[in-house]
Phi, psi and omega in degrees: 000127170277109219243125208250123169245139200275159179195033181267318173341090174252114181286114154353215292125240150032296191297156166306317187282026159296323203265346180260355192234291189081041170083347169291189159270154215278035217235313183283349162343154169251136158208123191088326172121021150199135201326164212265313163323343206283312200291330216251266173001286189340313206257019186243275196339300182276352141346126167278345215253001182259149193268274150229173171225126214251118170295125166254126150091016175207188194213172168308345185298335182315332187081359185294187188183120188264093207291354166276148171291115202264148175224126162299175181173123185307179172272145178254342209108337211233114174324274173296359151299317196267354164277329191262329156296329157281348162292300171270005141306270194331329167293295160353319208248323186244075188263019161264026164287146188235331139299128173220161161264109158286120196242126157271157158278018177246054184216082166286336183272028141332104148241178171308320171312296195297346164274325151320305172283312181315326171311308184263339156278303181310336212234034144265358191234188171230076150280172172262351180225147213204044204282136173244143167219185207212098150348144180292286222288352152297296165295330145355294195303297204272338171217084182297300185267056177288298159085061182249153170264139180245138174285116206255074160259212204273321179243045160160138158279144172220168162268144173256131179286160167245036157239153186190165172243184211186123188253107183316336174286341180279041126269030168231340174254162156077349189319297153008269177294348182249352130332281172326301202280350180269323175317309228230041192272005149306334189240079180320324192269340151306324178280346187272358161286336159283318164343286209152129141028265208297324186303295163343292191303297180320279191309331187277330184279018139070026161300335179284144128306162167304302180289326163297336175303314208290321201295316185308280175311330161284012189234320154299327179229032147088050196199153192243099183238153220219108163288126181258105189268116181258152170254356168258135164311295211323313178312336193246006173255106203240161171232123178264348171213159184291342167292338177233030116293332197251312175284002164285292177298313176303325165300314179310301186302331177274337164283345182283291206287000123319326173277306196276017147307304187302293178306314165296348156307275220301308215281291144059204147335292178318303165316310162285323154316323197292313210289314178291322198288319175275349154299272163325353187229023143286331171250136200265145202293132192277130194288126164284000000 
């Protein structure tokens, strides 16, 4: 499956993360000591289930680098342009591909393995959507200060992931409504106001269930669509504001210094052995 990462975003004057991008794109953030997109390469590269992986919005010059073959594609302007332009790449390099991944570049704790499950779950049913959200008290568990906004139903809250699948024919239907519902993907209550009315009301009045939203809304805009339940934060923690930019990095970085703990440890260990093992085979056998 070929995994499309959006990366047009040039954060504004205005936006907070302005003052972190310095007019670039926020996909070049820095965490850890490498653009914030790179760690999300990273983890598509160790993917088993990825094919290629197609940049919206950035160009070679960027310097990334990938165990996947990477293909560019300007920024259209647009969310959905540039998903519907990365769709037909990817039909482009494949066209019997039926499936893609939609990837944001602000998900750096992003790993493969996790990509790898979202893959092999989504593709036991044949839906056209493949939406993930992520329980509150997971992400809680893992990002105590996130400060994310949830969608509040009667058996449960979520988050919405910024990985997600996607069946190649819905950039030819419905563009209207994935218009809409991508304008306002900040705003549960907005996007169920694109539903309908009555959709609005029910959600502010925490009447859905999770599998009734999904019913709802697939039934509104024509489409046979699937909640995808993560049991990991990472896929769903992206950053829209500098504080949960800063609680990024700072993860990264604790997550760098345990591997190289681990590895000085391992060399380590290693070293004493090798040192007993050149001891031993040194001392010579005493003559009966």
């Amino acid at each position: 499956m070929d995994a499309i990462v959006t990366a047009g975003g040039i954060p504004q004057p205005k936006d907070p993360l302005y003052a972190y991008s310095n007019g670039s794109s926020k996909a070049l953030i820095d965490i850890a000591g490498k653009p914030m997109i790179q760690w999300v390469l990273d983890a598509l590269g160790d993917s088993k289930k990825v094919d290629n992986v197609i940049i919206i919005g950035l160009s070679p010059k960027s310097g990334l680098t990938c165990k996947k073959p990477l293909h560019y594609v300007s920024n259209q302007g647009r969310m959905l342009a540039n998903i519907v332009t990365g769709v037909n790449k990817s039909l482009e390099l494949h066209k019997k591909n039926e499936y893609v991944l939609i990837v944001s570049s602000d998900i750096p704790t992003l790993k493969g393995e996790m990509v790898d499950w979202l893959v092999k779950t989504a593709m036991q049913t044949k839906d056209d959507l493949y939406y993930g959200v992520c329980p509150r008290e997971v992400m809680e568990a893992r990002f105590p200060t996130s400060n994310r906004t949830y969608t509040k139903l009667s058996d449960m809250e979520v988050c919405g992931a910024d990985i997600n699948v996607i069946h190649v024919n819905q950039v030819t239907q419905h563009l209207d409504t994935w218009e809409a519902l991508i304008g306002n993907r900040k705003s549960p209550l907005r996007q169920a106001g694109v539903i309908g009315l009555d959709t609005l009301y029910q959600l502010w009045r925490r009447q859905f269930t999770l599998q009734g939203l999904v019913e709802r809304a697939s039934e509104r805009i024509g489409i046979k669509g699937r909640a995808i339940i993560w049991d990991k934060a990472e896929p769903c923690m992206d950053v829209d504001k500098p504080h949960q930019l800063e609680i990024l990095r700072a993860d990264m970085n604790s997550q760098l210094r345990k591997t190289s703990d681990a590895t000085k440890r391992a060399a380590s260990i290693k070293k004493v052995i090798k040192k007993k093992i050149s001891t031993k085979s040194k001392v010579k056998p005493k003559r009966k």
